[in-house]
C-alpha positions as a printed Julia matrix, in Angstrom:
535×3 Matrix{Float64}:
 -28.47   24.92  -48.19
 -29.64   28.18  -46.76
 -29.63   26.48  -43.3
 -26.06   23.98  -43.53
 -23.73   27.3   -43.53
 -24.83   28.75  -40.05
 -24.73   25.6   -39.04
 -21.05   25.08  -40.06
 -20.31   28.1   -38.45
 -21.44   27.85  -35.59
 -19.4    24.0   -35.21
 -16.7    26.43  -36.45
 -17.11   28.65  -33.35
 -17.74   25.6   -31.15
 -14.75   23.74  -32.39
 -12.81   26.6   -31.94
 -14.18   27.59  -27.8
 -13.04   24.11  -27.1
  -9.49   24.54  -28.82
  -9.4    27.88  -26.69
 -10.6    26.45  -23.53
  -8.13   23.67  -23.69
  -4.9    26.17  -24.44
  -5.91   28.22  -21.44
  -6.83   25.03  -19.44
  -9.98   26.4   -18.31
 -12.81   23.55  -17.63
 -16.01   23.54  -18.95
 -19.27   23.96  -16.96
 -20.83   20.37  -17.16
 -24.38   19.86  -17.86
 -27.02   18.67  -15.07
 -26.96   14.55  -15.48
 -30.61   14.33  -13.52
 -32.2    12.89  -10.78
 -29.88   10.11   -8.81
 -29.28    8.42   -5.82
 -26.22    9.86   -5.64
 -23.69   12.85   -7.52
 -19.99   11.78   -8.41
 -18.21   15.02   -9.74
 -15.15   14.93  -10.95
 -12.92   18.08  -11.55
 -10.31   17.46  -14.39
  -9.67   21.23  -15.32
  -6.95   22.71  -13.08
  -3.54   21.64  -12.78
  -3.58   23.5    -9.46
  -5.57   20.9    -8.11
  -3.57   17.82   -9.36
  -0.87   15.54   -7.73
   0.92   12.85   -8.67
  -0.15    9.42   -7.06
   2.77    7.57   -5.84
   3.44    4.29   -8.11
   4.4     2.06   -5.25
   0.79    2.29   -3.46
  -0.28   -1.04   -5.75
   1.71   -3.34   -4.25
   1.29   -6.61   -2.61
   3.36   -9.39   -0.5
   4.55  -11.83   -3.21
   3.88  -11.77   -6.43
   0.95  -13.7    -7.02
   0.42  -13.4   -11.0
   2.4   -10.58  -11.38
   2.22  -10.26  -15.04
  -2.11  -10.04  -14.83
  -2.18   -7.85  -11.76
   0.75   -5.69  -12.43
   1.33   -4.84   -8.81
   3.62   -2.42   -8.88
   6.09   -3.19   -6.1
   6.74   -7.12   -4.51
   7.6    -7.12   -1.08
   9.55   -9.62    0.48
   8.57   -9.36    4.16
   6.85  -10.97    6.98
   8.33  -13.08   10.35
  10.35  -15.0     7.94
  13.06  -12.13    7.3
  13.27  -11.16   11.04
  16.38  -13.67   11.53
  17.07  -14.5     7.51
  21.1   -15.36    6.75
  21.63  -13.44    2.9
  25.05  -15.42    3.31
  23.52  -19.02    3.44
  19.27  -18.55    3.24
  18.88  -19.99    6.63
  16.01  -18.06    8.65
  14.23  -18.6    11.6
  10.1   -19.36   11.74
   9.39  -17.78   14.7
   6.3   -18.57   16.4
   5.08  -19.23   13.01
   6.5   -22.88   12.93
   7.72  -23.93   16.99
  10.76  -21.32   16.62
  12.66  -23.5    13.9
  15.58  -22.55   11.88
  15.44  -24.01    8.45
  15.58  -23.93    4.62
  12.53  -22.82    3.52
  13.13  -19.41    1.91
  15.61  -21.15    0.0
  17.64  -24.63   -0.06
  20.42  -23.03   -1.41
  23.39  -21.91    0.21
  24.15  -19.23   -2.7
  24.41  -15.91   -0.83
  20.97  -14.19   -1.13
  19.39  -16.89   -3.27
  16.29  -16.38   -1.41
  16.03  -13.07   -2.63
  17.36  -13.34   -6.18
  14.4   -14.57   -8.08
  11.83  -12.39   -7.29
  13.82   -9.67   -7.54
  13.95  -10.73  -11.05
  10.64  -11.79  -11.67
   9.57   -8.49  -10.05
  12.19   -6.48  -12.82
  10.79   -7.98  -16.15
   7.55   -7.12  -14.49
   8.57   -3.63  -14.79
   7.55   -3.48  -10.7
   9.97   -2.59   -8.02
  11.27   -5.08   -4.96
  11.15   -4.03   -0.82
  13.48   -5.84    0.6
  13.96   -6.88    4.2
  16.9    -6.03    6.47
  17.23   -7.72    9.45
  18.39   -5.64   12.7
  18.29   -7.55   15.64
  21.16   -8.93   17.12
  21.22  -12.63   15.88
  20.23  -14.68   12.68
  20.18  -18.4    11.43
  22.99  -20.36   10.71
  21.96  -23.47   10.25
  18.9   -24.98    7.92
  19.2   -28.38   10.46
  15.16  -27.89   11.95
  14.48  -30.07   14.63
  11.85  -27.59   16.08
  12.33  -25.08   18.68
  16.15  -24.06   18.21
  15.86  -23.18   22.35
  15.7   -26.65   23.08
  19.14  -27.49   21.63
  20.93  -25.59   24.76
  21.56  -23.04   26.77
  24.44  -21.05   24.25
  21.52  -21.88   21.25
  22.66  -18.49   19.77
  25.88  -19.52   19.81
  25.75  -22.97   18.49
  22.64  -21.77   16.02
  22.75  -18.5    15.29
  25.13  -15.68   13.67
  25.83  -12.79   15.21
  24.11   -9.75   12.78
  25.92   -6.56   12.34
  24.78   -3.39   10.1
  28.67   -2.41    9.19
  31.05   -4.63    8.32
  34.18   -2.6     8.94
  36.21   -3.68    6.55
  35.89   -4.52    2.91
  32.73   -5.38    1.48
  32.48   -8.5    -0.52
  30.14  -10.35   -2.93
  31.28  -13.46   -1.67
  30.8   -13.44    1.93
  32.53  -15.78    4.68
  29.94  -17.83    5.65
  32.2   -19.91    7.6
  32.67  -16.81   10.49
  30.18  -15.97   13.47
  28.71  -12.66   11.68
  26.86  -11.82    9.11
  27.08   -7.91    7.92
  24.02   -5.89    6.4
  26.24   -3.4     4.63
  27.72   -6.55    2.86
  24.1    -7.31    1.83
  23.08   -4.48    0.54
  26.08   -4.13   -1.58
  25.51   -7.73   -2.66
  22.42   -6.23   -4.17
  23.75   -3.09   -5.79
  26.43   -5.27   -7.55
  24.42   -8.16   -8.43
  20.86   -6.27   -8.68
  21.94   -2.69   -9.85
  19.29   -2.34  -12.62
  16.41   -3.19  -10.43
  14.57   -0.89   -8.45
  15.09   -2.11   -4.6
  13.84   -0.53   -1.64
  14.68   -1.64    2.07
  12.67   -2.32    4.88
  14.09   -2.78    8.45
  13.16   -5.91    9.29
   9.02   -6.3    10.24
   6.81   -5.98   13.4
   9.61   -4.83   15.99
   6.76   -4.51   18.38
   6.15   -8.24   18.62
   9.66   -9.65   18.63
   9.26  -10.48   22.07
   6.23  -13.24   21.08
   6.7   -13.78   17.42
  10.52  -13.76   17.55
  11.23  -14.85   21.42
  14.19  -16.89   20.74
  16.4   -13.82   19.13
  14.8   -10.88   21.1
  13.25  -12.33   24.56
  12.47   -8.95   25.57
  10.1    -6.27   24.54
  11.81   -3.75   22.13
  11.74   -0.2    24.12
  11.54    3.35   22.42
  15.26    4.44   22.69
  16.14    0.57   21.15
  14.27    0.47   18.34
  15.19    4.17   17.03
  19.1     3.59   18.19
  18.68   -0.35   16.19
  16.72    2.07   12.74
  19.53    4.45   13.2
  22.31    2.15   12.8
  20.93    0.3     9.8
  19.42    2.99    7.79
  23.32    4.71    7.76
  24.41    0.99    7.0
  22.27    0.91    4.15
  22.7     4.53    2.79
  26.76    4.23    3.06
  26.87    1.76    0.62
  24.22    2.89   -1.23
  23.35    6.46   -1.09
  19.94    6.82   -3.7
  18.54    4.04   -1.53
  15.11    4.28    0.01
  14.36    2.88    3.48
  11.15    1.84    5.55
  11.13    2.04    9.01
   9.45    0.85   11.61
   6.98   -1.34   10.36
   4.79   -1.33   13.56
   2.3    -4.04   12.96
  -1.1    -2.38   14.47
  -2.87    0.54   16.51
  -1.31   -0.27   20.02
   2.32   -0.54   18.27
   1.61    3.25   16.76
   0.23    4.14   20.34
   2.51    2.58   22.87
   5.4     0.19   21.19
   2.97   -2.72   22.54
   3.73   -1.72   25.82
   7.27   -0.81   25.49
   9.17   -0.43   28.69
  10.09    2.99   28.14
   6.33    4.04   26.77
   6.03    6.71   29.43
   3.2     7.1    28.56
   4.01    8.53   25.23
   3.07    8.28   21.64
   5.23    5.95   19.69
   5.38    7.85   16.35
   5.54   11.22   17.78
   8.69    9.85   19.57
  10.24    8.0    16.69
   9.45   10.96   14.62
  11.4    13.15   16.88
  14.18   11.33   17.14
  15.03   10.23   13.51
  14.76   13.6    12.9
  17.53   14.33   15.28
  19.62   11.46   14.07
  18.93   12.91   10.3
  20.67   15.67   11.55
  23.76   14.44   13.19
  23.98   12.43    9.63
  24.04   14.91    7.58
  20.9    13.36    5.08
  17.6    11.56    5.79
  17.96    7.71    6.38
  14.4     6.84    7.0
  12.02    8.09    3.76
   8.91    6.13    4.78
   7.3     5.61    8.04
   6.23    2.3     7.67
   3.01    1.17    9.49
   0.71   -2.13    8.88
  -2.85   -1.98    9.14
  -5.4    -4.76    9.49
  -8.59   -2.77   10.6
  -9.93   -3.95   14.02
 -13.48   -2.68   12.72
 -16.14   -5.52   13.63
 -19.78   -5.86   12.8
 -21.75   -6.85   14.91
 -18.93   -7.97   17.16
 -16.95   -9.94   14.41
 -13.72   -8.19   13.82
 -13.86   -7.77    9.38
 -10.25   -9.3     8.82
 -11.43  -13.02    8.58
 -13.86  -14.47    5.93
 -17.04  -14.06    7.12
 -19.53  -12.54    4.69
 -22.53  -12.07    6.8
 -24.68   -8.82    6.39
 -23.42   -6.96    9.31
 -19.88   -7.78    8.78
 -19.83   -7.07    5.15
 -21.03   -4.01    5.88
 -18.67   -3.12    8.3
 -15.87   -3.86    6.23
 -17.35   -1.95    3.0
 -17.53    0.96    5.53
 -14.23    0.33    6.69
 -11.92    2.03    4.22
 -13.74    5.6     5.59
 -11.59    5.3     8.64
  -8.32    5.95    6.73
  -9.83    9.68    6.26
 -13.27   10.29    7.17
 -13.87   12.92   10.36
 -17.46   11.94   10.25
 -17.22    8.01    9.74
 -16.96    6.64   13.56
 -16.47    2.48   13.26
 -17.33   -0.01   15.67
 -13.76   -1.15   17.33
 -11.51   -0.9    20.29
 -10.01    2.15   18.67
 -12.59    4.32   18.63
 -14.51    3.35   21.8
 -14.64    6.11   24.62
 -12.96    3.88   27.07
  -9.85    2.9    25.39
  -7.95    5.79   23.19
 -11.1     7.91   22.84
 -10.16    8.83   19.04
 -13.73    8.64   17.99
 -13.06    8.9    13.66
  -9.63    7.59   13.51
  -8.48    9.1    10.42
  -5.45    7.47   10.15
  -3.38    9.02    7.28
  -4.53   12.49    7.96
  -3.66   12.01   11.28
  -0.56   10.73   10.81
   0.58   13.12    8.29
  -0.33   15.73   10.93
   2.49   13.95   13.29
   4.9    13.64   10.88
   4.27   17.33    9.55
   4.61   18.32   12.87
   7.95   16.04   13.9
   9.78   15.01   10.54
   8.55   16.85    7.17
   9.3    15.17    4.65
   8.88   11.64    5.57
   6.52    9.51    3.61
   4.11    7.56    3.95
   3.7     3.65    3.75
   1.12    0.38    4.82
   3.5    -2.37    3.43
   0.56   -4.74    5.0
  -3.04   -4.08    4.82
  -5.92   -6.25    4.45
  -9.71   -6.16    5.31
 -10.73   -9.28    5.02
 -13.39  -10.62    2.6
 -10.66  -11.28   -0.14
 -12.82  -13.96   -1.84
 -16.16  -12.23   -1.82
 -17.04   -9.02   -3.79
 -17.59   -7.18   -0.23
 -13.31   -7.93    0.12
 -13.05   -6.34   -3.95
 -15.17   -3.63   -2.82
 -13.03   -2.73    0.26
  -9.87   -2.99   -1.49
 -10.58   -1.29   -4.32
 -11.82    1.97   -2.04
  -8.58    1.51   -0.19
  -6.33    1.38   -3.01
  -8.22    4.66   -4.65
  -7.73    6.53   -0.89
  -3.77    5.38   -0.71
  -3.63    7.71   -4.46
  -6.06   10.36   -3.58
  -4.26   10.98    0.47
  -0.72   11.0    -1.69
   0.17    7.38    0.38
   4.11    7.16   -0.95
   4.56    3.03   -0.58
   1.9     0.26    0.09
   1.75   -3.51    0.19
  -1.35   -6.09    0.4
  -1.03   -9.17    2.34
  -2.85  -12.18    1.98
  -4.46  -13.35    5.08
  -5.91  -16.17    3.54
  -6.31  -18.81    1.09
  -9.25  -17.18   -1.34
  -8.1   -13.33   -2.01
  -9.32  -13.31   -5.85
 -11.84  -10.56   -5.47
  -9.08   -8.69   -3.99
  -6.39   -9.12   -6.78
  -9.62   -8.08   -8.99
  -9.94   -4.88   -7.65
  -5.78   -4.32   -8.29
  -6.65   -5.18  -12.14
  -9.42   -2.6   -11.71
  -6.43   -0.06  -11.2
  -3.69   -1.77  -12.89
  -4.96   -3.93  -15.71
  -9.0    -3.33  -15.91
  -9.11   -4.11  -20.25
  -6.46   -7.14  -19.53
  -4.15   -5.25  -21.95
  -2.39   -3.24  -19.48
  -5.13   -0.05  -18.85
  -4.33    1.82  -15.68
  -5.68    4.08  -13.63
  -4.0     7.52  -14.05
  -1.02    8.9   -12.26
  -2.39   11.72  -11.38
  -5.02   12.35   -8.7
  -7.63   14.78   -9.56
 -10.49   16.18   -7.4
 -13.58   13.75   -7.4
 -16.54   13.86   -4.49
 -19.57   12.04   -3.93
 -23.1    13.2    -2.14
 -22.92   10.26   -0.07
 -19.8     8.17    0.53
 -21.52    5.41    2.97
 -23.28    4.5     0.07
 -20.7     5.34   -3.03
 -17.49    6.73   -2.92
 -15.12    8.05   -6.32
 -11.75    8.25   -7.16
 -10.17    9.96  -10.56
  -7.49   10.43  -12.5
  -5.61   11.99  -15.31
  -2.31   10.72  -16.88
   0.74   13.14  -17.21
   1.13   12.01  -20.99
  -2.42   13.3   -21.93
  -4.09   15.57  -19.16
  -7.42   15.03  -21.16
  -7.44   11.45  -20.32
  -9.49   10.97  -17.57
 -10.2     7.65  -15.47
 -12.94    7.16  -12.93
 -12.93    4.56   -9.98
 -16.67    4.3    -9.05
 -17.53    2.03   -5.81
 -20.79    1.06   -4.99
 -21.45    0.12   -0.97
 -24.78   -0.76   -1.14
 -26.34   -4.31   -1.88
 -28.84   -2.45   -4.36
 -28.25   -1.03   -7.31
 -27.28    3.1    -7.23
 -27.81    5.34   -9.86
 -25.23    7.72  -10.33
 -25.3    11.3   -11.71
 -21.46   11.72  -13.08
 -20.22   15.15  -14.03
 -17.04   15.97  -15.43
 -15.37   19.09  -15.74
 -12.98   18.85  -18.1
 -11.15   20.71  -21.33
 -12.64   18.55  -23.2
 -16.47   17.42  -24.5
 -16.34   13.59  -23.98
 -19.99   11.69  -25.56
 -19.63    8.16  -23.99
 -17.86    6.4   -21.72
 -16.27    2.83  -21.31
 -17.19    1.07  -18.45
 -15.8    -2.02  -17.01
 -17.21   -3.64  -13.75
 -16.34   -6.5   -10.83
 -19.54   -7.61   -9.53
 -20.53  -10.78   -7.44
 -22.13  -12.68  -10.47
 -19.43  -11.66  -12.92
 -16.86  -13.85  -10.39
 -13.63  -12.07   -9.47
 -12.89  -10.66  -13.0
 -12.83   -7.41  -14.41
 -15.92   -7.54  -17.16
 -15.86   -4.99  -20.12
 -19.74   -4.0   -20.62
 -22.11   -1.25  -23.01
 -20.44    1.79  -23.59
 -22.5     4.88  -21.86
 -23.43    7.98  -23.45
 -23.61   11.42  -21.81
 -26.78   13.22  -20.62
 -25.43   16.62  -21.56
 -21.93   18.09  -21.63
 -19.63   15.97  -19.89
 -22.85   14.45  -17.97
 -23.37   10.69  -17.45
 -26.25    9.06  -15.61
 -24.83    5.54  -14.86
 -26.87    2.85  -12.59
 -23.85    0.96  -10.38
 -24.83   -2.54  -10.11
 -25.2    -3.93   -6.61
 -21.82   -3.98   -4.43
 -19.5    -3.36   -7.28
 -16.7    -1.52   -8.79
 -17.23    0.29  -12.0
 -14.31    1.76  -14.15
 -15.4     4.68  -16.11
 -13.37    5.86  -19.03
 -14.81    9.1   -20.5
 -14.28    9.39  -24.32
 -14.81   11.61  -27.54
């Protein structure tokens, strides 16, 4: 009895440190976790060093079980929407499919039918829609196939096509003419705010500009220059905000490293940077408009990283290219990460570490403040292999931690399961709806070629705090975790995706801490590992 009181008091005085610590939002000093291969620490004590993580970086291209992988926005993109007809469905293949106009975004002839139902598959989903605008000049009119639409004549765009226009100039309508030569944008888009008004739509202008003149040769022969594709961004982005003010648009959607450098070759390259120019420029024609019409410079990335001379983008799970493409992700913001590719050699664009977002945020800092940032196609390959859930999973934590605004995976082929895991690893990791935070909060590891960390807090409870742990190396790491936080967590939930758990998110043993707010944690081999610290 003699020893239970101090003993009460001194929980007393503990209880009550922690209480005070917590009101002043002060973090405490975590305890040493030990020897390991490698230190993740993880600051969740000041709000100073908090942002919010965009909710539109977890989304995909389609909605491939949507209600399991809770991607957060559906994109409807791709070659297919360059020369789509809202009035009618009719669009265009491209070089896709021999250049043939058809059905096959939607049989119907219901105005914007091919559109409708994801849009509301994607708004009981609670996830919001990107929807394509076509700007060039002509789209289908017919669903008739037959192949290459150039072989039906010399006037083919007259006798196949519908001239496209972003303004209408006249009276908008839900139920369009589709028995006229033109099809209006405008009209479109108000379509959508009429019909769609209580789902949460974003626009992109049309995809891949830079390849119209291969991909999309029968409506736009020639290469898109500079001055075109700004004036053609311009035109549509005011189409789109006139009738719908609140609206957010994408542009340009380049679809790779030589678009972002040169327009593909653009006619009027001058040997000039293509963002820095489109930068410039929008921000000129923001001006002369009187608000911003483009919110999101929209880029697609497909890494042209290769190991051992194999570019990481296919399937191929060989040592050297799995770990090239587990590597990969470091290229998005590492100055010390140099990967072997085109990009980086000395004798092409000499860039060495490409750091891509931070050194595209520098442009647009420098050009267009203000403008966000988007990859509304990304993939790096691997998809069905836990080297492709590895990859993804360290890409989707960067897109959070380098405040990405808008981001969409694309499937490049017919196995991406390991990838969709490591979306429920952010999205749904207990298969009952657990996220990752919203909020990004500091977290560093000793060596990120062999582990990297993400973390986050929520802004309903800044005490809850999630960890994203990512293990590179085909042996297993051991991990010393710290946590500085208001708060004196003694386990931790983990869940993993590992190569012989299959592409699923696996709850396993709780972990207890070391010390205060310390966790020593062994990663399995080339894995992800959710950590949830708890009381």
């Amino acid at each position: 009895m003699l020893e239970t009181t101090p003993r009460r008091r001194l929980t007393a005085a503990l209880v009550a440190l922690v209480a005070l610590v917590a009101l002043s939002g002060c973090g405490l000093a975590p305890s040493d976790p030990g020897a390991a291969d490698v230190r993740l620490t993880i600051d969740a004590a000041p709000d100073s060093l908090r942002h919010t993580i965009s909710p539109f970086v977890y989304g995909t291209n389609g909605a491939r079980d949507l209600a399991t992988n809770k991607q957060s926005v559906v994109r409807m993109g791709g070659n297919r929407w360059t020369a789509y007809n809202w009035e009618n469905n009719a669009s265009n293949a491209g070089s896709d499919w021999c250049f043939q106009n058809d059905g096959y975004l939607s049989s119907s002839n219901t105005p914007a039918e091919a559109v409708r139902p994801q849009i509301q598959q994607a708004k009981a989903a609670g996830a919001a829609v990107l929807v394509t605008v076509p700007i060039v000049d002509h789209v289908a009119a017919d669903k008739n196939g037959g192949c290459d639409v150039r072989n039906s004549g010399p006037n083919y765009l007259q006798t196949r096509f519908n001239q496209n226009r972003p303004t209408k100039g006249s009276a908008l309508s839900t139920t369009p003419n589709a028995t006229d030569d033109f099809v209006y944008q405008d009209e479109f888009v108000n379509w959508l705010k009429v019909n769609q008004s209580d789902a949460d739509i974003l626009f992109s202008l049309d995809n891949e500009p830079d390849l119209w003149s291969s991909t999309h040769a029968a409506v736009h022969p020639n290469p898109v220059g500079y001055a075109e594709l700004v004036q053609r961004n311009t035109d549509y982005a005011k189409a789109i905000k006139a009738v719908w003010p609140t609206a957010r648009v994408a542009g340009p959607v380049n679809y790779g490293f030589y678009g972002f450098e040169r327009l593909q070759g653009a006619p009027d390259a001058a040997n000039r940077n293509f963002l820095d120019y489109y930068l410039q420029q929008m921000k000129v024609a923001d001006t002369a408009a009187g608000k911003r019409l483009v919110d999101y410079l929209d880029l697609h990335w497909y890494p042209e990283a290769t190991g051992n001379g194999t570019r990481i983008t296919g399937t191929e799970t060989s040592a050297s290219v799995v770990a090239a493409r587990v590597q990969a992700p470091r290229s998005l913001w590492d100055p010390t990460y140099v990967e072997s590719s085109w990009i980086s050699d000395a004798g092409n664009y000499n860039y060495g570490a490409i750091r891509l977002i931070p050194r595209t945020q520098d442009r647009i800092d420098q050009h267009n403040p203000g403008t966000e940032l988007a990859f509304t196609e990304w993939n790096y390959g691997g998809g069905g292999h836990i080297s492709g859930a590895v990859a993804t999973a360290d890409v989707l934590g960067t897109f959070g931690r380098e405040d990405v605004g808008l981001a969409n995976y694309w499937e490049l082929h017919g196995d991406e399961s390991y990838a969709y895991a490591a979306f429920r690893a952010f999205r749904n990791y207990d298969g009952a709806g657990a996220s990752f935070g919203d909020q990004s909060i500091p977290a560093t590891s000793s060596d990120v070629s062999r582990a990297t960390v993400y973390a986050s807090a929520t802004s309903a409870d800044s005490t809850k705090v999630t960890i994203t742990a990512v293990n590179k190396s085909t042996s297993a790491t051991t991990a010393g975790i710290t946590v500085a936080c208001a708060v004196i967590f003694t386990k931790a939930k983990v869940y993993t995706i590992t190569q012989s758990g299959g592409a699923n998110v696996i709850r396993q043993a709780d972990i207890s801490t070391v010390g205060v707010n310390a966790y020593n944690y062994t990663m399995p081999p080339m894995s992800v590992s959710i950590i949830v610290p708890t009381v």
